[in-house]
Backbone as CSV, one residue per row, in Angstrom:
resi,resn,N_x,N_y,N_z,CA_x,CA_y,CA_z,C_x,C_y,C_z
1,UNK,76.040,154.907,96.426,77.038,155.963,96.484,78.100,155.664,97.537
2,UNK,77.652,154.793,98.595,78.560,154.801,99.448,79.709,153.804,99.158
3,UNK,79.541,152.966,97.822,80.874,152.377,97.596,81.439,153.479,96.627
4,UNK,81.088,154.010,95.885,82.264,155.224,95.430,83.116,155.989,96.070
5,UNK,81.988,156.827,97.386,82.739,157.725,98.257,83.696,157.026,99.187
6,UNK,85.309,157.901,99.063,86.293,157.569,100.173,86.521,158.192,101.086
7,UNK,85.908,157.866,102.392,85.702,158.827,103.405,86.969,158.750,104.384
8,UNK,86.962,160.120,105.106,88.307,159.747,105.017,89.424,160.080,104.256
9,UNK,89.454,160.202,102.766,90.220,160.123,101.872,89.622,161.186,100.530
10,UNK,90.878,161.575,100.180,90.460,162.628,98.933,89.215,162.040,97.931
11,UNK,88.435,162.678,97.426,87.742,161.996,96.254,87.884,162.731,94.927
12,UNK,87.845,162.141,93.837,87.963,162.769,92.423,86.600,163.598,92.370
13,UNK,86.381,164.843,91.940,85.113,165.007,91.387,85.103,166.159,90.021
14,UNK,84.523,165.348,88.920,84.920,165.751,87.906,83.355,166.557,87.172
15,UNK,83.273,167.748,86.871,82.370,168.513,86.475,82.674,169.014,85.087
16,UNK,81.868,168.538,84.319,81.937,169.289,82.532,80.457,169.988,82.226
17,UNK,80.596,171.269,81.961,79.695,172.132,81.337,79.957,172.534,80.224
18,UNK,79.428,172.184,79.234,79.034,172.362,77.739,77.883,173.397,77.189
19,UNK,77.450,174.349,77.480,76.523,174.860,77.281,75.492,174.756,78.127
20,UNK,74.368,173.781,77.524,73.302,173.798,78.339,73.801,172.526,79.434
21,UNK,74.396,171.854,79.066,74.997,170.172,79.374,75.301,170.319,80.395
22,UNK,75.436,169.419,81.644,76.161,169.443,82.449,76.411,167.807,83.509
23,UNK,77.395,167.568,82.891,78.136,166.522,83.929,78.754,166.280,85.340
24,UNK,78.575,165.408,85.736,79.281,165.141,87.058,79.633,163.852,87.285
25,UNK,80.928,163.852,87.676,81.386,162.336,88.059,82.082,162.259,89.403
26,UNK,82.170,161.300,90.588,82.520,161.114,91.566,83.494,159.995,91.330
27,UNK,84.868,160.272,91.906,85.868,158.593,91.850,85.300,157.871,90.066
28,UNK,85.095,158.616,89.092,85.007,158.322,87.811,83.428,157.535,87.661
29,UNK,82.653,157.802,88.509,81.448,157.352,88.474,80.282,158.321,88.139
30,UNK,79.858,158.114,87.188,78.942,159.765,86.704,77.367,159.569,87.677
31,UNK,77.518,160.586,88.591,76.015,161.039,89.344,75.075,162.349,88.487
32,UNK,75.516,162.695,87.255,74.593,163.718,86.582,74.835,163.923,85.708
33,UNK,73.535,163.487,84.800,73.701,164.020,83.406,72.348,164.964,82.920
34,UNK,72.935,166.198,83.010,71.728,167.161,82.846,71.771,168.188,81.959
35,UNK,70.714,168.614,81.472,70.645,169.243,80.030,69.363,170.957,80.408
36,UNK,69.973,171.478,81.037,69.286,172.952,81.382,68.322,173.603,80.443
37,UNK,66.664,173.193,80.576,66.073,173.796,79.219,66.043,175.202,78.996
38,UNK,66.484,175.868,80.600,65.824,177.281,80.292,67.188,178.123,79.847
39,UNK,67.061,178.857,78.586,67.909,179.882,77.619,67.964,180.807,78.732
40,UNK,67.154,181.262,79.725,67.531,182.586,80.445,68.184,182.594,81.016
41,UNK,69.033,181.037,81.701,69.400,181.081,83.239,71.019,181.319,82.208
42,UNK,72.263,182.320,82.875,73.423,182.752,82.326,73.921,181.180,81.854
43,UNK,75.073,181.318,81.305,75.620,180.438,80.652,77.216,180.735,81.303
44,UNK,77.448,181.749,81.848,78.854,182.762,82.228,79.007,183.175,83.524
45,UNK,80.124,183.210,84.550,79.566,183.854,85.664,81.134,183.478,86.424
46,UNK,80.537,183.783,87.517,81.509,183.071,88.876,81.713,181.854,89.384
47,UNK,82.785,180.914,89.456,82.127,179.736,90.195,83.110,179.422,91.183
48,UNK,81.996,179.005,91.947,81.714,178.516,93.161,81.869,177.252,93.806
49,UNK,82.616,177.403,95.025,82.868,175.969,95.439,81.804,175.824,96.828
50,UNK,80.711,174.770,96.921,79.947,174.535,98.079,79.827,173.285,98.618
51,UNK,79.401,173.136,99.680,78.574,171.899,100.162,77.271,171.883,100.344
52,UNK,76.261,171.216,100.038,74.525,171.226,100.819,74.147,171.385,102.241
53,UNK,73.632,172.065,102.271,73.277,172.029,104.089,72.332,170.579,104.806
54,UNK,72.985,170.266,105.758,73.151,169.303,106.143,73.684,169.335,107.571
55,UNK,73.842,168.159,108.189,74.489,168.348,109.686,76.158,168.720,109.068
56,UNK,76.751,169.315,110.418,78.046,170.452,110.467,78.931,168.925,109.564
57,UNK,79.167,170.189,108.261,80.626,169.220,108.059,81.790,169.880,107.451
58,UNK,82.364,169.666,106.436,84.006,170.501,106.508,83.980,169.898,105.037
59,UNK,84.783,170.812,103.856,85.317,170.018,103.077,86.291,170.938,102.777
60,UNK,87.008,170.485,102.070,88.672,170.601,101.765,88.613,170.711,99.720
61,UNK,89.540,171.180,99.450,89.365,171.045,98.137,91.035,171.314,98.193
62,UNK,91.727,170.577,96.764,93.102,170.601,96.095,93.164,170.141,95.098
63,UNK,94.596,170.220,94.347,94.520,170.703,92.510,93.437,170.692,91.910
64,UNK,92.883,171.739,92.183,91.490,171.920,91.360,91.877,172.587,89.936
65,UNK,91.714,172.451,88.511,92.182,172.709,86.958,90.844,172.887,86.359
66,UNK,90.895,173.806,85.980,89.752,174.455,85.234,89.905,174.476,83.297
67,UNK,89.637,173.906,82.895,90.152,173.446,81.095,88.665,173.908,80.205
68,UNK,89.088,175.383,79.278,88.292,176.044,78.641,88.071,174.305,77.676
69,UNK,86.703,174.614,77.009,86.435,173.569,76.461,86.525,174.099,74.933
């Protein structure tokens, strides 16, 4: 991972949810391809921008585009 991430420097991070589906790509490098078995958990909601807890850090976010699928 640490040759993808540009530290220091903006990074791409690209998220597609399809239903149960869900993608993730870093600097065009896919870290997740996951397929949600459980029907209960919503499909609809609020979203949310976070980081993991971890030692103190900061992130920044810009042109973020949200594209109904």
């Amino acid at each position: 991972m640490e040759k993808v991430l540009k530290r220091d420097d903006w990074n791409e991070y690209r998220i597609r949810c399809q239903g149960p589906h869900i993608q993730l790509w870093i600097n065009g490098f896919q870290t997740v391809d996951y397929t949600e078995p459980d029907d209960k958990i919503e499909r609809r909601g609020i979203i949310g921008l976070q980081i993991h807890a971890g030692r103190p850090s900061e992130a920044r976010y810009k042109d973020i585009t949200i594209q109904e699928l």
